[in-house]
N, C-alpha and C positions, 0 to 999 in steps of 0.2 A: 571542589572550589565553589566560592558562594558570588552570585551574582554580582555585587560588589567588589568585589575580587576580577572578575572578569571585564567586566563591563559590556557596552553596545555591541560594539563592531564583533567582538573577540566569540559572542553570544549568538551571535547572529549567523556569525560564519560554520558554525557547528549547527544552528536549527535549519538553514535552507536549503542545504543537499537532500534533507531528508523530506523536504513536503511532496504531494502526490501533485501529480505534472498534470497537463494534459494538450493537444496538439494544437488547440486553438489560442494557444500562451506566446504573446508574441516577445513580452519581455514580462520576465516571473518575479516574484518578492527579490528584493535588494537594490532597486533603484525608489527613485523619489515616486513614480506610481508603475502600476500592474495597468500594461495595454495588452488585449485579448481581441481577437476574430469573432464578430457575430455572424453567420451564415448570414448570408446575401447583403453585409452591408459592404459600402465603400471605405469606411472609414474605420480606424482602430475605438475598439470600447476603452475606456483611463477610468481604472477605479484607484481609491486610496481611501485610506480608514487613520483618523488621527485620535488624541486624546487633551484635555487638559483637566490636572489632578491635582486638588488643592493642597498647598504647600508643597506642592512640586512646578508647577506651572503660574499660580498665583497667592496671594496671600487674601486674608480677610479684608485688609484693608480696602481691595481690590471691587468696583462693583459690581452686580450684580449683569449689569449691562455691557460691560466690561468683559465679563468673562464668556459672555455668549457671543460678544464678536470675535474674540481672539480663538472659541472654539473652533470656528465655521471657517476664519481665514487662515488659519494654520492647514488644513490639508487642500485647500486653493491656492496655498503659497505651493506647496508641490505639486499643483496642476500646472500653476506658470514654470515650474524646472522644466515639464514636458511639454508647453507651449499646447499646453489644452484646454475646451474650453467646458468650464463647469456648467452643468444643466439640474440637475439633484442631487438632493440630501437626505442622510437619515440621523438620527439623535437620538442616541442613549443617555438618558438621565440616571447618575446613582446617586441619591443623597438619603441621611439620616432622618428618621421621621419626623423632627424634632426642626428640620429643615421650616422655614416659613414659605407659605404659600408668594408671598410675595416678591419673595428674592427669585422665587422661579420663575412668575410672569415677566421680572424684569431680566431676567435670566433669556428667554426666550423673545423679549422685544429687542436685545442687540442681536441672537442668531439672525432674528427677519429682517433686522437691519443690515446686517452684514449680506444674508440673501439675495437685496433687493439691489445692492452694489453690483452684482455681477451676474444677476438676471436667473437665479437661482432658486428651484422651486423645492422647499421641504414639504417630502415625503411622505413622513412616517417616523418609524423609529422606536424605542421603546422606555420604560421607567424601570426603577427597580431601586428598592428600599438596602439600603450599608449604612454597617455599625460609622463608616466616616472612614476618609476625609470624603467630599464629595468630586465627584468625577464626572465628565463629560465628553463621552465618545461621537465621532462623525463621522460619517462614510459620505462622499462625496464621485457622483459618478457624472460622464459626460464624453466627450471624444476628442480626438488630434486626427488631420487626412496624416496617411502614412507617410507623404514627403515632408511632413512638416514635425514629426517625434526630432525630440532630442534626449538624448539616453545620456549619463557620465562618463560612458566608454566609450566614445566616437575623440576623444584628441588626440592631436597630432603629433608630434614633437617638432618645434617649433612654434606651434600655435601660441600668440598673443591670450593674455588674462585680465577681461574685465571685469569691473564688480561697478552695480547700478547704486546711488544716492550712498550714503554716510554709513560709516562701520562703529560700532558702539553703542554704550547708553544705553541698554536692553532694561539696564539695573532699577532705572529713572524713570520708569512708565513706556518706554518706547515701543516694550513687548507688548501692550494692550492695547496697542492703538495704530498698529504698524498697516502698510495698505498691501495683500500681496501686487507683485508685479504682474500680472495677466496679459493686462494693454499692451503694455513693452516686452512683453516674450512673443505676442502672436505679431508685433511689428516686427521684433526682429528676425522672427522663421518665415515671415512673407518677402521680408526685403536681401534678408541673407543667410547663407551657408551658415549657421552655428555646429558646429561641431561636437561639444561638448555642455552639459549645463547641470546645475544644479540650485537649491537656495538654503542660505546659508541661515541655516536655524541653530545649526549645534557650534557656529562660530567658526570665523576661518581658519583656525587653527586644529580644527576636526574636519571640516567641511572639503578644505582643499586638497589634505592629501588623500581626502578618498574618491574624488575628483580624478586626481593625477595615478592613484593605483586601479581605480575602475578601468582607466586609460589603459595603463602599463605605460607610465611615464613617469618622469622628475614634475618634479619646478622649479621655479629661480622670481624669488619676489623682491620686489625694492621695497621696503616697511617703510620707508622716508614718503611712498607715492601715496600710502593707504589714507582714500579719504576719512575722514573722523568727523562727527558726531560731535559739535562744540561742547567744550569741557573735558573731550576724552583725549586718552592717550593711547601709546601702537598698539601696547598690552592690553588697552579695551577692545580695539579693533581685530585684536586675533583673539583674546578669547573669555569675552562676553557672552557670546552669544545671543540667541533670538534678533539677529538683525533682518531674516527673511528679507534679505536682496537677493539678487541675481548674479551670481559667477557663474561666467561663460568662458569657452574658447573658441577663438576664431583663428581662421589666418590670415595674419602681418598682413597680407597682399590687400584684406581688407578694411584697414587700421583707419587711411585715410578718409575712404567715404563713409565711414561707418561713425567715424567721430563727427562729421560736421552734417552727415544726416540727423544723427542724435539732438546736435545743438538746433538745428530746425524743428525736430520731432516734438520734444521732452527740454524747453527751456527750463524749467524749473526743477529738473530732474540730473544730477550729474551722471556721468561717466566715465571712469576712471580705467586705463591701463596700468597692473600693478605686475606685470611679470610675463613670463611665457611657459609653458611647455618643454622638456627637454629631455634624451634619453638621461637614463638614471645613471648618477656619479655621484662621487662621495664630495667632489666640490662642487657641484650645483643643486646639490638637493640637499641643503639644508634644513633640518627639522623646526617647526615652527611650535611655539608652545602652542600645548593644546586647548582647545576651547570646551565647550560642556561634554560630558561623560556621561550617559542614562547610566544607575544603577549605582556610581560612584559617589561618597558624601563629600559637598563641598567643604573649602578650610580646611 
């Protein structure tokens, strides 16, 4: 079977049983980052390594500047899934010879831009010359104290489902210029119990039910609640993708203080309840179309 044929999830689930372990691994490959035990620290290590790969991530049209902030914020969008906090970088550059020197430097003046957003020191990292398209890899390392991790697999059944600011519009530049959530993940693991999180890059119509099977739960969503993205419609908001917000669950019990903290917190920032948590039934867990697929061609 050809990777296109299988895709992400189906790909995945077959390569991680099989990687080599080791005891310092507090949570391993399959959540939005890898947290590990450093002898004598107090606090869990959060690494994550992401990509963006031309004509898969952006187009030409796209700039040069452009493409090195969306590098650097796509795997700090899943440092905010685990409410941790980014400290370093590393950068792998692969482009064609034929690449101009200048597209790099500006290439590199949105990474340090993107860096300097969340207090974020590059490293290192490496070059390396392909026949195309051009690619750019990030490894992003930093920490979470261990009362404050949030993993996919902590919901409840019943647990309430929120998603932070507007779902859609990915298609219309939104991808290039998105801010991950950080601030608003390390507010909400100080001020409350989150249970479950993740960010929604492959669209909520991928993003939730792996959310809810990380869990071993259902869901049950109202598509009339999902916020949108002016212009867009439900079908953008489940499955556009690259919206890098925040789906969380919490419990009901906290619905109340949690909304009208927020509207104090985060005025310019929505917050939406779109659903709950719920053991799995063939009437409450209705399938949601799905949102991006690595490996599968769109159309």
């Amino acid at each position: 079977m050809k990777l296109g044929q299988l895709g992400e999830d189906r790909l995945l689930s077959q390569l991680l049983p099989g990687l080599a372990r080791a005891r310092s691994v507090v949570t391993p490959a399959g959540d939005d980052c890898a947290l590990v035990e450093v002898r004598g620290a107090r606090d869990l290590l959060v690494l994550k390594t992401d990509c963006v790969v031309e004509r898969v991530h952006f187009t030409s049209a796209a700039s040069a500047a452009e493409v090195g902030w969306k590098a650097l914020m796509r795997p700090l969008s899943d440092f905010a899934a685990v409410s941790a906090v980014p400290e370093f970088a590393l950068v792998t550059l692969m482009a064609p010879s034929a690449t101009p020197a200048t597209w790099v430097r500006r290439l590199y003046g949105g990474l340090n831009r993107a860096a300097r957003r969340f207090e974020v020191a590059i490293v290192g990292g490496e070059t390396s010359r392909t026949a195309g398209p051009i690619a750019v890899a990030v490894t992003v390392i930093g920490f979470v104290e261990r009362r404050r991790r949030v993993l996919r697999s902590g919901g409840k059944d019943g647990d309430d489902l929120f998603v932070t600011g507007r779902l859609g519009g990915s298609l219309h530049g939104k991808h290039l210029r998105f801010v991950p959530r950080i601030h608003e993940s390390r507010w909400l693991t100080k001020n409350f119990r989150v249970h479950a999180m993740l960010d929604l890059s492959d669209g909520l119509g991928s993003d939730l039910p792996r959310l809810a099977r990380a869990s071993k739960l259902g869901f049950k969503i109202d598509k009339e609640s999902l916020p949108l993205t002016p212009g867009c419609k439900i079908d953008n908001a489940i499955s556009d993708g690259e919206d890098y917000e925040l789906l969380f669950a919490i419990s009901p019990r906290e619905r109340d203080r949690l909304q009208a903290s927020w509207r104090k917190k985060f005025r310019h920032l929505r917050l939406t309840r779109i659903g709950s948590l719920n053991q799995k039934s063939k009437i409450k867990n209705r399938k949601l179309p799905g949102g991006y697929v690595h490996f599968k061609k769109s159309g």
